[in-house]
C-alpha positions in Angstrom: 0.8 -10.1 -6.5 4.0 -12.7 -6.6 6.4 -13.6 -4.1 9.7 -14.1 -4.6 12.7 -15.3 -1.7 15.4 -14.0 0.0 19.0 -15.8 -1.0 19.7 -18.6 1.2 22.7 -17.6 3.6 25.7 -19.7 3.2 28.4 -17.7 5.2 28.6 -14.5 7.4 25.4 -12.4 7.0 25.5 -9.9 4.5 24.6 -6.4 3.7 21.3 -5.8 1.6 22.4 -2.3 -0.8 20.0 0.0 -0.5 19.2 2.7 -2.5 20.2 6.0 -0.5 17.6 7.4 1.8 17.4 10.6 -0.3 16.3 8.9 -3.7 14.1 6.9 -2.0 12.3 9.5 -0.1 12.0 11.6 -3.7 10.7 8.7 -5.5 8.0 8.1 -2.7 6.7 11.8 -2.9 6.8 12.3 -6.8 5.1 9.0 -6.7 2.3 9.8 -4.5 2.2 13.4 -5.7 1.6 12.4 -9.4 -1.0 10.0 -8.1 -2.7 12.2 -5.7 -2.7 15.1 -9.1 -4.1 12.5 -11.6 -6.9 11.7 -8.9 -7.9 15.3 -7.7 -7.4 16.9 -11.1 -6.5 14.4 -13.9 -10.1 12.1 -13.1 -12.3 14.9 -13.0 -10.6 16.5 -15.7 -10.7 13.6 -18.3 -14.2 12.0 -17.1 -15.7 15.6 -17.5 -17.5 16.4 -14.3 -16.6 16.8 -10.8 -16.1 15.4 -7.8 -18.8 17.0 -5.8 -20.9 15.0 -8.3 -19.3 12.1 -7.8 -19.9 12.5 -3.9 -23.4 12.7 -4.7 -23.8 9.3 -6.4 -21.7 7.7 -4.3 -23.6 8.3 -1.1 -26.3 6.3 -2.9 -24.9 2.9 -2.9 -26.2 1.1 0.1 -24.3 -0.9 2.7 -25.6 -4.2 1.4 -23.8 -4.1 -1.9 -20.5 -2.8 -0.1 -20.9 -5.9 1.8 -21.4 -8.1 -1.4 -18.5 -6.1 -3.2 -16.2 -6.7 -0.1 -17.3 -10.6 -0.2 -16.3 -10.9 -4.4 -13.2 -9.2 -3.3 -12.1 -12.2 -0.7 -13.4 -14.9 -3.5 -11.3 -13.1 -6.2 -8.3 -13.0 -4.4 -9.2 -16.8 -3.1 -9.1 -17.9 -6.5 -5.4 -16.4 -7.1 -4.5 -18.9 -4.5 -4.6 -21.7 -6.7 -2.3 -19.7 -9.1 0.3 -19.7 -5.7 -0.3 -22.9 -4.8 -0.2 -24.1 -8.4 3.3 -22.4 -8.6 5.0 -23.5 -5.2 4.2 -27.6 -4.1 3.2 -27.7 -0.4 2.3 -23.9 0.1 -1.4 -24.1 1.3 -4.7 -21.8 -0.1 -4.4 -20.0 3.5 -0.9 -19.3 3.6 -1.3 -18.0 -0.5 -4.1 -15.9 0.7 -1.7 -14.2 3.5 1.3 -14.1 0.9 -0.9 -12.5 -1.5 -2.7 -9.6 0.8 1.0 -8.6 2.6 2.5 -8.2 -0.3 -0.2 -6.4 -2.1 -0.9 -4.0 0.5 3.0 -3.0 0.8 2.5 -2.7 -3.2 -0.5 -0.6 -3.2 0.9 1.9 -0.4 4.5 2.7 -1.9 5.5 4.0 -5.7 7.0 0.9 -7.5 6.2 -1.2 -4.0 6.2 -4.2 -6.1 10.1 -4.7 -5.2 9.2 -4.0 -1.5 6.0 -6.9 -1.5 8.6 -8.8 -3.3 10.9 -8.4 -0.2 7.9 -9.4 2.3 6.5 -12.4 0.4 9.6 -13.7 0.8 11.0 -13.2 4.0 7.3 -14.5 5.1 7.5 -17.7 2.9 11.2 -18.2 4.5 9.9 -18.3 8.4 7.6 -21.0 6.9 10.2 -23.1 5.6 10.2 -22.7 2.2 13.3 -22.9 0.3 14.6 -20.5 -1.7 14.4 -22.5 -4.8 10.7 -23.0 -4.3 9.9 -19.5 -3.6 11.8 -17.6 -6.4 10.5 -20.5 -8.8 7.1 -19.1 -7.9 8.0 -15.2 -8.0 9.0 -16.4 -11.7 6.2 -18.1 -12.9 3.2 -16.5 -11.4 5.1 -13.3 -12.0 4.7 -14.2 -16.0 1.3 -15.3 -15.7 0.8 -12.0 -14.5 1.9 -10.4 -17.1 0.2 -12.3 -20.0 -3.1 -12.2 -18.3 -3.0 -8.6 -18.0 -2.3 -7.9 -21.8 -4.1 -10.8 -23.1 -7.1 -9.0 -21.6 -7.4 -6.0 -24.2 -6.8 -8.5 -26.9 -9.9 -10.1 -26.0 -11.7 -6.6 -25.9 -11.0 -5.8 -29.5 -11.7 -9.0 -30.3 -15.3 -9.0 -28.6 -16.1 -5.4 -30.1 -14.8 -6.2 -33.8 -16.9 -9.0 -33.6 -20.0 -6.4 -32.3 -19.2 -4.1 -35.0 -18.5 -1.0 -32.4 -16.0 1.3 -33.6 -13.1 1.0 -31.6 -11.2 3.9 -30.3 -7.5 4.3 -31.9 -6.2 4.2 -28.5 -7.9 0.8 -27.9 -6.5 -0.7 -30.7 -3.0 0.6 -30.1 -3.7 -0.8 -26.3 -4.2 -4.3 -28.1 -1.1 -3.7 -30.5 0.8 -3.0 -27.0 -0.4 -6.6 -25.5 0.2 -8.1 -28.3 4.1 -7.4 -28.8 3.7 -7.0 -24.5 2.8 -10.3 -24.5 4.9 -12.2 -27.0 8.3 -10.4 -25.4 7.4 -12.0 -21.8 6.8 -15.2 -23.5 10.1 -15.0 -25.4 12.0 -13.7 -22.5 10.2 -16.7 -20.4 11.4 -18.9 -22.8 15.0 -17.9 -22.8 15.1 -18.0 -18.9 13.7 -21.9 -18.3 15.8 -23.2 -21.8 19.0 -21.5 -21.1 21.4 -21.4 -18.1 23.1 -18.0 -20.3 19.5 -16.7 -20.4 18.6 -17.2 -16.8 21.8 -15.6 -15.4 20.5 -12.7 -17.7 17.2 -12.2 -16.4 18.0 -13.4 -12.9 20.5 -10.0 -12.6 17.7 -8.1 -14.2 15.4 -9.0 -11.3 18.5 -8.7 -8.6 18.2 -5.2 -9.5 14.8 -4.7 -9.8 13.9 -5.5 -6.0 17.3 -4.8 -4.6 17.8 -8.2 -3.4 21.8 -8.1 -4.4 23.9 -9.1 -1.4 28.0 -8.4 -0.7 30.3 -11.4 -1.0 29.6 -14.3 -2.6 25.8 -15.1 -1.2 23.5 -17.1 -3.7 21.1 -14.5 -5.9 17.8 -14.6 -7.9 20.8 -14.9 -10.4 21.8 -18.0 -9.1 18.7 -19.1 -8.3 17.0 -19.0 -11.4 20.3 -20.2 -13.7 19.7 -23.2 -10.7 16.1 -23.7 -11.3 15.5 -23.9 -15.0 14.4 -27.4 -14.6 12.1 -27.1 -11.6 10.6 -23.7 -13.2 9.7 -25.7 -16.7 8.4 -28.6 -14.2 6.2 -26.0 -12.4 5.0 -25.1 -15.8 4.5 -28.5 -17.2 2.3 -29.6 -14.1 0.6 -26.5 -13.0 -0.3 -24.3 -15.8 -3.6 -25.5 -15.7 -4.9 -25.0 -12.3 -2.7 -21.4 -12.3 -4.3 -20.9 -15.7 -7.6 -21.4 -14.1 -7.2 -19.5 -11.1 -6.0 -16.4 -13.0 -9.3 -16.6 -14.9 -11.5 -16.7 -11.5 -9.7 -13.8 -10.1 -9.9 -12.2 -13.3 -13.4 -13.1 -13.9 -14.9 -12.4 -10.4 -13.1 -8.7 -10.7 -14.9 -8.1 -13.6 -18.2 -8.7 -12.7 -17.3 -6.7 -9.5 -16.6 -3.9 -12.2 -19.9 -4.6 -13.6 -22.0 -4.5 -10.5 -19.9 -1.3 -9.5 -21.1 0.5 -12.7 -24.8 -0.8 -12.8 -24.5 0.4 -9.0 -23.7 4.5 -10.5 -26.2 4.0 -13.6 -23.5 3.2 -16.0 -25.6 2.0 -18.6 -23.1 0.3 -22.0 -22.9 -3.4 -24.0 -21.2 -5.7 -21.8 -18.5 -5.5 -24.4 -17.8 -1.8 -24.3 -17.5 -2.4 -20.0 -15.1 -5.4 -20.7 -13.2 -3.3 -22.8 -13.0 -0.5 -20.2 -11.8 -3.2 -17.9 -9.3 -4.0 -19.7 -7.6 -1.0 -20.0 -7.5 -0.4 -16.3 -6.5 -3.9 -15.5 -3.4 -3.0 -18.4 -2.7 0.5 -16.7 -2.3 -1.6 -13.1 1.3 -2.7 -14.5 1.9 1.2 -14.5 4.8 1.8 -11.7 4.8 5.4 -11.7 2.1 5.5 -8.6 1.1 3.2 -6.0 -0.3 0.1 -8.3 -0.8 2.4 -11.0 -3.5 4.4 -9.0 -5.0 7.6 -10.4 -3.7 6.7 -14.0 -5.6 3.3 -13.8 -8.8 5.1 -13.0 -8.5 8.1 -15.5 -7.8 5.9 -18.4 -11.1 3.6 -17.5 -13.4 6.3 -17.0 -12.2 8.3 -20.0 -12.7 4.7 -22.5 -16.6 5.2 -20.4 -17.2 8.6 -21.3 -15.6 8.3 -24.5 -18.6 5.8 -25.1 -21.4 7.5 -24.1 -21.5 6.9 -20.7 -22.5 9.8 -18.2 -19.6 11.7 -16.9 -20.6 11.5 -13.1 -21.4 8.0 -13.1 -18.3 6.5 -15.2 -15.9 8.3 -12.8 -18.0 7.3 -9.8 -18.6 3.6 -10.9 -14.7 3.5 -11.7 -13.8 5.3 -7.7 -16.3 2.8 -6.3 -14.0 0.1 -8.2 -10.8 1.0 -6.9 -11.7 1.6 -3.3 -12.8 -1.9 -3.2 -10.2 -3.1 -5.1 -6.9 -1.1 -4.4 -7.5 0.7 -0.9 -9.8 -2.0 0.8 -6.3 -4.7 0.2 -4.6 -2.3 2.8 -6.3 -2.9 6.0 -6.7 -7.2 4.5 -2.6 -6.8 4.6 -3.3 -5.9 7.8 -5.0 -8.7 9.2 -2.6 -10.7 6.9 0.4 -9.7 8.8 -1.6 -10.2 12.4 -2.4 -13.7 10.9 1.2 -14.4 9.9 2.5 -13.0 13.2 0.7 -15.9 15.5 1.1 -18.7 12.9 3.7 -21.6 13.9 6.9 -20.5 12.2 9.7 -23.3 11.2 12.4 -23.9 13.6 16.2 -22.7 12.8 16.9 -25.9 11.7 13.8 -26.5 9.9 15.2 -23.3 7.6 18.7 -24.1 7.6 17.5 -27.7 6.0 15.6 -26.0 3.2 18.5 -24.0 2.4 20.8 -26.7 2.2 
């Protein structure tokens, strides 16, 4: 999850377009439709077996390892802290941790919701003071880190089972072809944005429309914002791409062996590499804005690569469910206590804000 900011207001308040209630409402229900299909039908379908199995194996994982699944859930998404804080001086762990859980559980509850956590990151970020430069400078760099860390991740699968001599699947090595030419456009595009104020304007309008954050008049944009912040965002980089670097591999890293204690919990028995690779394809399919944080297609394209590998049909699809509750629906009710915690925190003062926007 990344946070970006709402354009610091320089004259009368503006108007925030919207799209029109109609399209929005028809996204939303294709969205959740689609996802609620590829999940009652598509799963079952593509893991070959059913959910009444599934049920069954579920019902045999004890409330112990819930417990312990929960706890690597908190310390993974403690880790992407440092990747927030790395990106945005003088934004503590805490105040990451309730950035990151609002945001995500707006994300994980809407079709394309990333423009809506977007929104609240940064209208939460604003009550604490931050500046719009700071904020948006974050949105833009964790935002890429994102990004590579996702599709570097099946890279590192082929890699792993090349060097195991397992055959790999044609669609794994097209995933990794994908990532690769994924990867190198974000970097290029990342490139053109920090070295170039014509490139920044570019990509800054891009996101303008992406999370609708385009005002009337003559207010300041991401636009702005980003053809403004070139310097600071190649700064950011400079000093911080190690400890975001880091953090993105303990969040990563601690998912993963959530993953793997997830499928040894269903009797998901396959090489560590084989399981990696399976990761990796669902941690890909996450970018996937069709559905609510890629849900339903994340899941039926992880426990087909299982099945596809030997694994047994009931227990790949039930490992893979086990996984996304824990890590998709159980960020809902942490948004929750994220807002609760955001709504008694010590906010900045009027004048506290209007100094950061100066």
């Amino acid at each position: 999850m990344t946070a970006a900011t709402e354009p610091a207001d320089h004259g009368p308040a503006p108007a925030t377009q919207r799209t029109s209630p109609f399209v929005r409402g028809l996204q939303v229900t294709l969205g959740l439709g689609l996802a609620v299909a590829m999940l009652w039908w598509g799963l079952p379908h593509f893991a070959k077996t059913s959910w009444s199995e599934v049920w069954h194996v579920l019902r045999t994982v004890p409330t112990w390892k819930a417990a312990l699944f929960m706890g690597l859930v908190v310390a993974g998404l403690y880790c992407y802290t440092f990747v927030m804080t790395g990106a945005m001086q003088g934004l503590s762990h805490l105040r990451a941790l309730i950035l990151n859980v609002c945001g995500s559980s707006v994300s994980n509850l809407l079709p394309g919701g990333g423009a809506v956590g977007l929104a609240a990151t940064y209208s939460i970020a604003k009550s604490w003071g931050f500046s719009a430069a700071s904020v948006t400078t974050m949105a833009v760099v964790t935002g890429v880190w994102n990004v590579l860390a996702r599709v570097a991740l099946p890279i590192i699968a082929v890699l792993g089972l090349a060097w195991g001599a397992t055959d790999l699947p044609a669609a794994m090595r097209e995933a990794a072809w994908a990532a690769v030419l994924s990867g190198t456009a974000v970097i290029v595009l990342f490139a053109v944005a920090i070295g170039t104020d014509r490139g920044a304007r570019q990509l800054g309008r891009g996101i303008d429309r992406l999370i609708r954050l385009v005002r009337r008049g003559h207010g300041s944009t991401v636009e702005d914002g980003l053809s403004g912040l070139r310097a600071r965002t190649a700064a950011t980089v400079r000093t911080g791409w190690l400890q975001m670097t880091l953090g993105m591999v303990g969040f990563f890293g601690l998912y993963y062996v959530l993953f793997l204690l997830c499928t040894e919990t269903t009797g998901i028995e396959l090489p560590f590499g084989q399981l990696f690779a399976a990761y990796a394809i669902g941690r890909l399919l996450t970018a996937v804005g069709v559905t609510p944080g890629g849900l339903g297609v994340t899941e039926t394209g992880t426990a087909a690569a299982l099945v596809a590998w030997g694994a047994d049909p009931a227990a790949s699809m039930a490992g893979v469910v086990l996984f996304s509750i824990f890590t998709h629906f159980m960020e809902i009710p942490l948004g929750a206590l994220g807002w609760v915690a955001w709504s008694v925190m010590p906010k900045a003062s009027a004048d506290e804000r209007a100094a950061t926007d100066a």
